[in-house]
VEXZA-815171 format. One record per residue (C-alpha): residue in three letters; residue number from 0; y, x, z negated. Coordinates in steps of 0.02 Angstrom, whole numbers. Each point is the difference from the previous one (the first is absolute). Last residue first. Example, Ala and Ser with C-alpha at 12.3 -4.5 7.8 and 13.67 -1.06 7.14 Angstrom:
<atoms>
{"ser",1,{-53,684,-357}};
{"ala",0,{-172,-69,-33}};
</atoms>
This chain:
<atoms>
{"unk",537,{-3191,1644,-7248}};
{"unk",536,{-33,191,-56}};
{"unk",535,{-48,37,186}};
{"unk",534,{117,-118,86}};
{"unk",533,{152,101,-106}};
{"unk",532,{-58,168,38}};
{"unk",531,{-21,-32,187}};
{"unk",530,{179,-65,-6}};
{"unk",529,{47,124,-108}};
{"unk",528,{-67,154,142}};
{"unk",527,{56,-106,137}};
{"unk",526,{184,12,-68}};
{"unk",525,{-23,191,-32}};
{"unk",524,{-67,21,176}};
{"unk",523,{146,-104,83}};
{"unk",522,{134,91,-94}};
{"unk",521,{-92,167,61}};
{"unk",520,{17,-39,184}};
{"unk",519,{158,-84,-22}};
{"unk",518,{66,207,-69}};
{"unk",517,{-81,63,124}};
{"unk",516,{88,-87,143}};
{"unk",515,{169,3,-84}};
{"unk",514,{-54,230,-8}};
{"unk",513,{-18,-15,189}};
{"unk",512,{114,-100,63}};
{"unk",511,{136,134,-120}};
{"unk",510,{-96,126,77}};
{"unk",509,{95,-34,156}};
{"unk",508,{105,-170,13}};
{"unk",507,{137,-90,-70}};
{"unk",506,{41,-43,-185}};
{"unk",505,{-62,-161,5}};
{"unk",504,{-175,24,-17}};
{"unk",503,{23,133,-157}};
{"unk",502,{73,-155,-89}};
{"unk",501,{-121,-125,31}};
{"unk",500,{-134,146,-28}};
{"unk",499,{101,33,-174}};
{"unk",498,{-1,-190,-60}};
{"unk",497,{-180,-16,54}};
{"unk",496,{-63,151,-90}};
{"unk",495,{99,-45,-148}};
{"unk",494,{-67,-176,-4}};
{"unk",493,{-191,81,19}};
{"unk",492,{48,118,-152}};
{"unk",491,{61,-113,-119}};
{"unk",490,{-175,-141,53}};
{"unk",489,{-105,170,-14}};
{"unk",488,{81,16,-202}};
{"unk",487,{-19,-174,-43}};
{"unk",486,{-165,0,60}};
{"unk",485,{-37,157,-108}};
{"unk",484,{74,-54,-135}};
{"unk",483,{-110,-160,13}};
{"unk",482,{-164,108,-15}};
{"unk",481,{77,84,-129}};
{"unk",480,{53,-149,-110}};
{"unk",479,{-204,-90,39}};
{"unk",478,{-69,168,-59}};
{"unk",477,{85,-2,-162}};
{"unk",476,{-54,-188,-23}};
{"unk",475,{-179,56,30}};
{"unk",474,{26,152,-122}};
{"unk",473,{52,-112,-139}};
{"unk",472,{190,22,-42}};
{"unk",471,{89,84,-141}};
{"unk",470,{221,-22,-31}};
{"unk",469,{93,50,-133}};
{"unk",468,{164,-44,-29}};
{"unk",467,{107,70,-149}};
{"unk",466,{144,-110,-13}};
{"unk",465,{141,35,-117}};
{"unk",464,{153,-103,-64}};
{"unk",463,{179,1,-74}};
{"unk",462,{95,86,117}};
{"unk",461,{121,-115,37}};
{"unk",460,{-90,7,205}};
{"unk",459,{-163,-27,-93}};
{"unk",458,{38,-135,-77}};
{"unk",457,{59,-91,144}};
{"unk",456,{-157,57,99}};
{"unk",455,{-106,-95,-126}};
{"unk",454,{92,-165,3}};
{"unk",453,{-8,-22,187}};
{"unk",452,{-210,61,10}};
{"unk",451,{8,-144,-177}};
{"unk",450,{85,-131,127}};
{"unk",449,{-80,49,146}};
{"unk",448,{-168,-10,-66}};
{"unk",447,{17,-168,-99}};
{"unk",446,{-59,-91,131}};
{"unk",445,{-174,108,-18}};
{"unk",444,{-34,-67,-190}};
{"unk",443,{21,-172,25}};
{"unk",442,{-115,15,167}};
{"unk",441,{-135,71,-109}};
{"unk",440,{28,-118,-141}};
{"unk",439,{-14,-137,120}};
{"unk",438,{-154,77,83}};
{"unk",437,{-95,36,-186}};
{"unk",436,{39,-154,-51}};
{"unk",435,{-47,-92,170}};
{"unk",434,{-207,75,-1}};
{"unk",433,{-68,-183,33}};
{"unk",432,{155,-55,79}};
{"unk",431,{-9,103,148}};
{"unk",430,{-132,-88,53}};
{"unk",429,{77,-169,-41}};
{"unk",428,{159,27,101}};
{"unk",427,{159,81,-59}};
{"unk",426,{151,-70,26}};
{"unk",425,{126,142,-53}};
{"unk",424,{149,-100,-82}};
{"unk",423,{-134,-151,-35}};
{"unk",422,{-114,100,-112}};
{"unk",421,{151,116,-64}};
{"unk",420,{98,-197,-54}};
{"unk",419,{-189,-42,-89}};
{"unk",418,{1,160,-99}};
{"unk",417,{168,-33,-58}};
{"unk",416,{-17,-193,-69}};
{"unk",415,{-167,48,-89}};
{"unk",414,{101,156,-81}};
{"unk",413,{128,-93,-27}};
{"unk",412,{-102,-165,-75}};
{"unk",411,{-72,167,-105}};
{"unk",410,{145,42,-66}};
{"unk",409,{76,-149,-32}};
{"unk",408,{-157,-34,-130}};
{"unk",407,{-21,-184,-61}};
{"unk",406,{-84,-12,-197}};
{"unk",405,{172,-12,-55}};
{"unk",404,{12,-190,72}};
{"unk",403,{168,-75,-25}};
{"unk",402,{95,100,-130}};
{"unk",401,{-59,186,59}};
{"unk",400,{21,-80,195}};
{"unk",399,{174,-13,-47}};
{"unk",398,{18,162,-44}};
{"unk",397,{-68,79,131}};
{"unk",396,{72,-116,131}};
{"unk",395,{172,85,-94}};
{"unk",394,{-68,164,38}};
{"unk",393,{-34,9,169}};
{"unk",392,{160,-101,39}};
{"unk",391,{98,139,-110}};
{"unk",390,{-89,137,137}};
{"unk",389,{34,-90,138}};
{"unk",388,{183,-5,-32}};
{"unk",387,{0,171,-18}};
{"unk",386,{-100,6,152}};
{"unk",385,{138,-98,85}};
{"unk",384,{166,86,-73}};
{"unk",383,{-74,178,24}};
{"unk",382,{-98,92,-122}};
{"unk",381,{81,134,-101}};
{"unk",380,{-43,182,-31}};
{"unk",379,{83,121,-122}};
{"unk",378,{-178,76,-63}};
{"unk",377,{45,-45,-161}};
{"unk",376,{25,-161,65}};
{"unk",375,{-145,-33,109}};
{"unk",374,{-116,65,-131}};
{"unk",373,{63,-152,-112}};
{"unk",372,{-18,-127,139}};
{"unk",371,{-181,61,37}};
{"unk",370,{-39,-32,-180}};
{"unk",369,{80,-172,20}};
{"unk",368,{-89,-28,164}};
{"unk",367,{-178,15,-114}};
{"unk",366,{30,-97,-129}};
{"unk",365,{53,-135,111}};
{"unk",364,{-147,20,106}};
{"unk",363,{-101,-20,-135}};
{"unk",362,{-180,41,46}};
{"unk",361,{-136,-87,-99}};
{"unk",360,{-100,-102,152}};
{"unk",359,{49,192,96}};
{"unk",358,{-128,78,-131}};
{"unk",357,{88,124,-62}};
{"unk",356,{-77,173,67}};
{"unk",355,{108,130,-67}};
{"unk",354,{169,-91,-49}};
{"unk",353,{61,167,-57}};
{"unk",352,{-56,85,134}};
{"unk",351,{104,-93,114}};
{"unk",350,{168,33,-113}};
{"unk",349,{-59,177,-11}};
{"unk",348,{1,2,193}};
{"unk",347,{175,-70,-2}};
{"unk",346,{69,122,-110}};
{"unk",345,{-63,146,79}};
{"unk",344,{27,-46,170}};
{"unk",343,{174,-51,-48}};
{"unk",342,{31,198,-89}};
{"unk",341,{-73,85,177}};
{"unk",340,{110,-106,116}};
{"unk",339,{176,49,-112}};
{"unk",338,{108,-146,79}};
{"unk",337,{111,76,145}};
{"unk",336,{167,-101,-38}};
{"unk",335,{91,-176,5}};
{"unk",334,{-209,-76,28}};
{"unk",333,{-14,-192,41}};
{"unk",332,{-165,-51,6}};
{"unk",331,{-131,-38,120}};
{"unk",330,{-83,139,81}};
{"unk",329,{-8,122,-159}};
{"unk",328,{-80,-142,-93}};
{"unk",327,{-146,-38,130}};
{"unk",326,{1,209,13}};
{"unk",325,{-34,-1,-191}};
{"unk",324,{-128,-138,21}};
{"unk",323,{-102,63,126}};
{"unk",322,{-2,163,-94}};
{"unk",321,{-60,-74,-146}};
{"unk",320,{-147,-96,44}};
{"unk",319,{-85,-97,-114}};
{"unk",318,{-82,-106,147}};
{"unk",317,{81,-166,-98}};
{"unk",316,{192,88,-28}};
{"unk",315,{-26,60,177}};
{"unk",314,{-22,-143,78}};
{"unk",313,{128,-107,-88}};
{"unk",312,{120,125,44}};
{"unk",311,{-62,14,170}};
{"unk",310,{38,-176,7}};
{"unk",309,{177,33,-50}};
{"unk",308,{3,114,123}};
{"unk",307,{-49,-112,123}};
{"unk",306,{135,-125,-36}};
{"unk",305,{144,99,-31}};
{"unk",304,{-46,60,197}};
{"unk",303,{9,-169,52}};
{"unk",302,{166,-33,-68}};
{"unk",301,{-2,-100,-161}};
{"unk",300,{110,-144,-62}};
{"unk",299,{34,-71,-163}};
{"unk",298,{69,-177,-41}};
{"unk",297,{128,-63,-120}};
{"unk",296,{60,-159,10}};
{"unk",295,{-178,-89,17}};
{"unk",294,{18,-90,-159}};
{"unk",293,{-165,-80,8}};
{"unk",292,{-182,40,66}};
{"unk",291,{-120,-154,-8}};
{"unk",290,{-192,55,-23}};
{"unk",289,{-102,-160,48}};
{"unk",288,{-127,-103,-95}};
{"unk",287,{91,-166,21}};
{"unk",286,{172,90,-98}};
{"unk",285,{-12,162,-55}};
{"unk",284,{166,95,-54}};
{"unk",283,{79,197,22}};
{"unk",282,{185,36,-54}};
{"unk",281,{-40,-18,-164}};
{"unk",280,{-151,117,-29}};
{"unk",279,{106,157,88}};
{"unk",278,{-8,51,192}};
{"unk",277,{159,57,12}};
{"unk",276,{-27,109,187}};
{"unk",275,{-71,-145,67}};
{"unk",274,{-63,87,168}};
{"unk",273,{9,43,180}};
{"unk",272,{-80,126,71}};
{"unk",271,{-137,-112,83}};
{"unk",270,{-165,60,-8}};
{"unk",269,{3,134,-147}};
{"unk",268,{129,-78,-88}};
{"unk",267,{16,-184,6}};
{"unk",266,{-222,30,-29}};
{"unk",265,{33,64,-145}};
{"unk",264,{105,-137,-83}};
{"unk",263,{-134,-112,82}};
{"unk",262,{-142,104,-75}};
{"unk",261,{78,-22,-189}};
{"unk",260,{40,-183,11}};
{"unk",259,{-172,-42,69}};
{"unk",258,{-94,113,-126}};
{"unk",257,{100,-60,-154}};
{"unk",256,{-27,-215,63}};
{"unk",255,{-190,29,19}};
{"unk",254,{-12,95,-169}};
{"unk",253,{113,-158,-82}};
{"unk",252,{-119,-115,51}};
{"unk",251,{101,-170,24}};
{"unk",250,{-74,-144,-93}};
{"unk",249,{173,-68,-37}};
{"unk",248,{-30,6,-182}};
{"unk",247,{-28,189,33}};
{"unk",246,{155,16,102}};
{"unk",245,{120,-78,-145}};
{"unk",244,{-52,127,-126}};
{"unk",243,{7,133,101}};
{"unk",242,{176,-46,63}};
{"unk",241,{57,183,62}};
{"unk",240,{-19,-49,183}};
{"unk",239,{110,-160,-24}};
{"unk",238,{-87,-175,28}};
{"unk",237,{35,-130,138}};
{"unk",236,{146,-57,51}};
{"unk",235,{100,86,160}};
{"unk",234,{154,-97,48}};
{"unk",233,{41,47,172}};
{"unk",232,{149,97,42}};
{"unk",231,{212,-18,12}};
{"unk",230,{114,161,-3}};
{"unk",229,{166,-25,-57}};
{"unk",228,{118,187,16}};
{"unk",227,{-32,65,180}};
{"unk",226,{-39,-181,79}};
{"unk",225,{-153,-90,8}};
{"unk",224,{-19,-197,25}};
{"unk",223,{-54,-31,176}};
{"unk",222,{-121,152,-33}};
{"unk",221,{-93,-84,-143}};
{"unk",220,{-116,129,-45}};
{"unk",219,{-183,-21,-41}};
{"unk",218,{-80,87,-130}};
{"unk",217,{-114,143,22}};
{"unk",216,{-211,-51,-23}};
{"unk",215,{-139,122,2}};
{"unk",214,{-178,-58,-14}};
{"unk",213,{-17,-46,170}};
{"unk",212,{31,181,59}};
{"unk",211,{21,-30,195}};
{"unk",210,{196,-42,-30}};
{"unk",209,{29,155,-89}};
{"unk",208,{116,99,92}};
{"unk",207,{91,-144,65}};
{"unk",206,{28,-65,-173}};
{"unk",205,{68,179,-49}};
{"unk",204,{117,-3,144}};
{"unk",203,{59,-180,-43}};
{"unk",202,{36,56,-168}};
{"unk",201,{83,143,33}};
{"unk",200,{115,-100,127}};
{"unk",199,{44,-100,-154}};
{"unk",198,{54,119,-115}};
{"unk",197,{99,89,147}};
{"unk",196,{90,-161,23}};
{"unk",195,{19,-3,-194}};
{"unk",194,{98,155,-3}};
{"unk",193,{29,48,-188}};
{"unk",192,{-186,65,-36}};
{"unk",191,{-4,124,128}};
{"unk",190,{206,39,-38}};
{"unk",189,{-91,69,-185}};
{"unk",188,{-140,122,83}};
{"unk",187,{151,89,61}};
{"unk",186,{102,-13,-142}};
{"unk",185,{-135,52,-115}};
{"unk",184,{-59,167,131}};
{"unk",183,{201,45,-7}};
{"unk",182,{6,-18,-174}};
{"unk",181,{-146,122,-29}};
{"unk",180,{65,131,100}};
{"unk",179,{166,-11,-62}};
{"unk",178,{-102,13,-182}};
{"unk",177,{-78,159,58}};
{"unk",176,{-149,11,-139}};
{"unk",175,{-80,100,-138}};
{"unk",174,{149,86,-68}};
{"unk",173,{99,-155,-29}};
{"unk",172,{-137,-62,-100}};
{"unk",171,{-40,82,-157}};
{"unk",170,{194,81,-25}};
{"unk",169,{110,-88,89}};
{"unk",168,{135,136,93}};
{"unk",167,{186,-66,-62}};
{"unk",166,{49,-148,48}};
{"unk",165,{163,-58,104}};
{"unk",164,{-108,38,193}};
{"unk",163,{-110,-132,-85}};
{"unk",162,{135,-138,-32}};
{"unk",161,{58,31,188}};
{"unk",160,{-161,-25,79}};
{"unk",159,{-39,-138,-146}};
{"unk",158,{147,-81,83}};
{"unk",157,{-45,-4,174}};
{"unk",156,{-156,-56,-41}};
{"unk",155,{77,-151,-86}};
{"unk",154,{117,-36,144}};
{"unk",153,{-163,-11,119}};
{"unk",152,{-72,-107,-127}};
{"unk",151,{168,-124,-1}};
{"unk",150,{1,-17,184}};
{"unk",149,{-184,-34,33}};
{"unk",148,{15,-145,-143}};
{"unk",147,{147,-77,78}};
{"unk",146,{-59,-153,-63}};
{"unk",145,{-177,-3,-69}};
{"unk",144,{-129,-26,134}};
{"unk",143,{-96,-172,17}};
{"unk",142,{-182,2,5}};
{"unk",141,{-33,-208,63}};
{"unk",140,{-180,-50,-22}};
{"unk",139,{-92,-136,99}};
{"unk",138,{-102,-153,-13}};
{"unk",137,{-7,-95,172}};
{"unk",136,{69,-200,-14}};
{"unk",135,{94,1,204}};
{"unk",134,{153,2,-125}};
{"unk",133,{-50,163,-76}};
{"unk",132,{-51,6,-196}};
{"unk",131,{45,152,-107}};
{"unk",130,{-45,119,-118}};
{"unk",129,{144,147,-52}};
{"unk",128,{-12,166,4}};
{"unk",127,{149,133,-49}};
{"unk",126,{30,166,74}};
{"unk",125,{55,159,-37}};
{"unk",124,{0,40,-181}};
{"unk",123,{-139,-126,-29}};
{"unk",122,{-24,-168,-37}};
{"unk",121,{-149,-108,13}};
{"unk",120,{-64,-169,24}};
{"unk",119,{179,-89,-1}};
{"unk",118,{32,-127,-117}};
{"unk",117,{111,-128,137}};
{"unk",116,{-159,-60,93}};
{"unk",115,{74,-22,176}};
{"unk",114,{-34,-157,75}};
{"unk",113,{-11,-97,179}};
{"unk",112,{92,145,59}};
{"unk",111,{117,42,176}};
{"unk",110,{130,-131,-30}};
{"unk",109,{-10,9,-177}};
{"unk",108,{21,206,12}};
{"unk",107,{187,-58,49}};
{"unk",106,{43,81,164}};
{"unk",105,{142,116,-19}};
{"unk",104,{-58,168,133}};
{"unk",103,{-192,9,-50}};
{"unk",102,{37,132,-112}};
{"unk",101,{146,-84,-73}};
{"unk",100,{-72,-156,-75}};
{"unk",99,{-179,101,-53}};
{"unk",98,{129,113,-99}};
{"unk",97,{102,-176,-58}};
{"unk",96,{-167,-59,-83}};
{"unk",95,{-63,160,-80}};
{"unk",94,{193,9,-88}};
{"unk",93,{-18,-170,-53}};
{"unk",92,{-182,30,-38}};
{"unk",91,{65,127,-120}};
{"unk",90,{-74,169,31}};
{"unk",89,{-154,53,-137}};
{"unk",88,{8,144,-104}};
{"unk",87,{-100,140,49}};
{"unk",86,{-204,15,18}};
{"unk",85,{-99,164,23}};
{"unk",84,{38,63,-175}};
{"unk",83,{-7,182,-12}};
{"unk",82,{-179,55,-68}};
{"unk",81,{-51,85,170}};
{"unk",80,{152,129,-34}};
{"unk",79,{-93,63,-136}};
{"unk",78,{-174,31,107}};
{"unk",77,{109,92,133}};
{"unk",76,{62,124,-145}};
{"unk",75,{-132,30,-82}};
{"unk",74,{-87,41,176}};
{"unk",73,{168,130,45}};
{"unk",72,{108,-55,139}};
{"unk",71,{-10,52,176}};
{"unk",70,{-162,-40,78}};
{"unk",69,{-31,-124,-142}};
{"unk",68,{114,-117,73}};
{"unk",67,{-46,-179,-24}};
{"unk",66,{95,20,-162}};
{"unk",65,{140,44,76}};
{"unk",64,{-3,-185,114}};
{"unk",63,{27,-102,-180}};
{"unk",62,{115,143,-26}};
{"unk",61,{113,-49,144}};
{"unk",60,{-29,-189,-38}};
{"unk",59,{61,21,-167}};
{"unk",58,{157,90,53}};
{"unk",57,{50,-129,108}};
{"unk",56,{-38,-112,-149}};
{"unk",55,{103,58,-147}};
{"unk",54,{64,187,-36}};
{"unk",53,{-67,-57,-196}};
{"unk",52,{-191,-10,66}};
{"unk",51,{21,172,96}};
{"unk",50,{76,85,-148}};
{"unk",49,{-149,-69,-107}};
{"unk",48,{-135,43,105}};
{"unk",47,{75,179,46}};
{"unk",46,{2,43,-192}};
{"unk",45,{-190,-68,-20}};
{"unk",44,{-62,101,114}};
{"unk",43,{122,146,-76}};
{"unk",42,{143,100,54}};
{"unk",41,{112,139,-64}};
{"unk",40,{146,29,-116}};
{"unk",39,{116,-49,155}};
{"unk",38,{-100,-147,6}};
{"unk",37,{65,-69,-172}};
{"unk",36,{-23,-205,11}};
{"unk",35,{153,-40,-46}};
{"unk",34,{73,131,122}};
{"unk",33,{-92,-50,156}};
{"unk",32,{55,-189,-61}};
{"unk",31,{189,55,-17}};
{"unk",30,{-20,91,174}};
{"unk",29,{-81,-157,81}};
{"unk",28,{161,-96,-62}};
{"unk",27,{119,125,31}};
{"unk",26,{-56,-6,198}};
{"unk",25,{-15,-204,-2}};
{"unk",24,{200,14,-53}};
{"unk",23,{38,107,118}};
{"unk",22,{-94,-106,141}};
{"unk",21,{84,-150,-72}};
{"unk",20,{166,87,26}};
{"unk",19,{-40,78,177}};
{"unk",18,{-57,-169,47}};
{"unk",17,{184,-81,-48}};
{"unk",16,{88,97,89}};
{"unk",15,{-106,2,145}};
{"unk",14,{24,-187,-25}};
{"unk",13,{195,16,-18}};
{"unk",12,{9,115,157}};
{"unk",11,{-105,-101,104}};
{"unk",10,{108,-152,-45}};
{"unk",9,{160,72,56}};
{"unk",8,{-53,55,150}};
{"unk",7,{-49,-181,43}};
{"unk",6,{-158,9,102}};
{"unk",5,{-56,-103,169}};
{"unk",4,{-148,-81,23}};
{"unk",3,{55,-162,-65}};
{"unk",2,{155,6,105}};
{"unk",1,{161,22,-85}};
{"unk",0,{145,-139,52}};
</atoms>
């Protein structure tokens, strides 16, 4: 008799069989729609839209993350893929009902739920939430994953590899972006969202990073309850960010709600390095007056380094500063070549001319990172995963803080948020607070010494650079060098004295005594002669 674990030969080879049939017949299928839609003729916002819509909902969730990523894809583009529909038709409770059976290994969700509320809340491409009622009578949502969801998207990428490699060049967008690239970043930030322990350990990291904000609230997971594919939380009422309508009547002020939203978002960066990296109006709620972040699938993560860049960044955006900002850039991105130094300095210090002196109430940051994103590209620069993930976050709190309460500047909370991390990061006291803008920007400015001293002698090894160095002292400083020339000089020739006397000492007797005498003699007299020197001039 087989074991369970054990597999018939025979079967394998009929459900290979069969896989490598439906995979053919998936591969015509996307080929057929490529076709329909005419890509090979070239490729439009709208064109992508459509092909993703008719690929279905694996492929909706990978441009639902595209359109985050304005590092890589044209703005038109991005704001296109924003349109796809966010919901997908609903699983059958039967099919909800024997996924919650399975996942915790054939128990009947009756034993383990008062009630389940069979209309679900939401549905997506991944996921599905239902409300429910626990035994011991707490309220509680159940987000239960499609079946074999991870399976079928990684056979979909697989796919549009192959469909892809089929097509000719695409005229409009092929030429702008690595689509392996690409697919390889959607996977990735895909599996985030398909692990539901990882889901749940963001969420108690995120707690744990704001558990002395009292306006910040993360939903409670049921541990006893979580497995890879059924994750179990608290129900969170309460109002959705983007519910203007429904805040007001709840005598919320919509400014107070903007400016707490905003600095926490910042505040997951600069202090912690740990944020929501899909920030957007409906994965945010308040509820008693707090800030509750949802969907915590995908989070973003920055090293310390990321993180004081970035604030240099902010820095040198608000101090106008384009050299700060170019070697911010330089430091942080991705680079396949040597980028052309002189052509970014240009563009980026037109870009900071160009916003002159904006008043940083009126500063769009999102404006602003989308320029930078186009001079990135024709410079042939990318971020990495986590400050491109950074940068969406940035400018999806943007937009939802243009819905909420317009009149609330990011940029400034930033700037707020990043002169108070340089006040604590160098703990200055209250003298030393009275001139601290000129010391921080003092201290800014030396640690990047090495850096630009590094940078410098690069180019000039390629042969790309010239120093002329020229070098005039007041006559008390030039007295000060030759007086300590001179010391230097008597301490060089009291060593050698002593070194050659040792020497001559050992060498037997004679004038040899003699000349080892002498030479201690004079060692002495020098070394009396600095000592005297050095009491004199204290």
């Amino acid at each position: 008799m087989q074991k369970p674990y054990e597999t018939d030969p025979e079967n394998t080879a009929a459900e290979n069989r069969t896989e490598t049939a439906e995979q053919e017949v998936r591969f015509r299928d996307i080929l057929r729609i490529l076709r329909k839609n005419q890509v090979m003729r070239g490729m439009t916002p709208a064109k992508l839209v459509n092909v993703l819509t008719e690929l279905g909902p694996t492929y909706i969730k990978l441009g639902q993350i595209l359109s985050l990523h304005s590092d890589i894809l044209p703005q038109e583009y991005c704001d296109a893929l924003k349109k796809l529909d966010t919901d997908a038709d609903p699983i059958p409770f039967t099919e909800v009902r024997e996924q919650i059976r399975e996942a915790y290994g054939g128990e009947n969700p009756e034993d383990l739920f008062a009630r389940i509320e069979e209309t679900p809340l939401g549905s997506a491409s991944i996921a599905q939430v239902h409300r429910a009622v626990r035994k011991t009578g707490e309220q509680v949502v159940i987000k239960v994953q499609r079946r074999n969801i991870g399976e079928r998207m990684e056979a979909d990428i697989r796919l549009i590899r192959k469909a892809l490699r089929h097509l000719p060049p695409v005229d409009g967008l092929k030429s702008l972006v690595n689509f392996s690239d690409v697919l390889d970043e959607m996977w990735a930030a895909a599996q985030q969202e398909l692990d539901f322990l990882q889901e749940a350990a963001n969420m108690e990291e995120l707690a744990r990073n704001n558990r002395d904000v009292v306006f910040v609230k993360v939903p409670k997971v049921y541990r006893n309850l979580l497995t890879r594919q059924v994750i179990v939380m608290e129900y969170i009422g309460g109002y959705a960010i983007g519910d203007v309508k429904g805040l007001k009547e709840a005598g919320y002020d919509l400014n107070e709600i903007g400016r707490k939203y905003a600095d926490n978002f910042i505040r997951q960066v600069i202090q912690d390095g740990f944020f929501h990296a899909d920030p957007h109006i409906g994965n945010v709620k308040i509820e008693g007056g707090k800030i509750v972040w949802l969907d915590l699938g995908m989070m973003g993560r920055l090293s310390e380094q990321d993180r004081r860049t970035c604030l240099e960044a902010v820095l040198a955006i608000a101090d106008h500063d384009t050299d700060r900002l170019m070697n911010a850039v330089l430091s942080i991105v991705d680079t396949t070549g040597h980028p052309d130094r002189d052509l970014l300095y240009r563009e980026l210090d037109d870009l900071i001319r160009s916003y002159g002196n904006t008043d940083m109430r009126r500063f769009r940051v999102g404006d602003f990172l989308r320029d930078v994103l186009d001079i990135m590209r024709n410079n042939h620069l990318k971020f990495p995963q986590g400050v491109s993930m950074l940068v969406r976050g940035l400018i999806q709190v943007e937009g939802v803080l243009s819905v909420v309460s317009p009149e609330i500047s990011m940029m400034e909370i930033a700037m707020q948020r990043a002169e108070q991390y340089y006040r604590e990061t160098f703990r200055l006291d209250e003298k030393l607070q009275e001139s601290g803008k000129a010391l921080l920007r003092g201290l800014k400015k030396s640690a990047d010494i090495p850096q630009l001293t590094s940078e410098a002698i690069r180019e000039y090894l390629r042969g790309r650079s010239r120093a002329d160095v020229s070098i005039r002292a007041e006559a008390g400083f030039q007295s000060l060098l030759t007086r300590l020339a001179g010391r230097v000089s008597s301490a060089l020739w009291g060593m050698g004295l002593l070194i050659g006397a040792g020497i001559l000492a050992g060498s037997g007797g004679g004038w040899q005594t003699v000349l080892s005498v002498l030479c201690f003699a004079a060692a002495a007299v020098l070394g009396a002669v600095s000592i005297f020197h050095a009491w004199r001039t204290r």
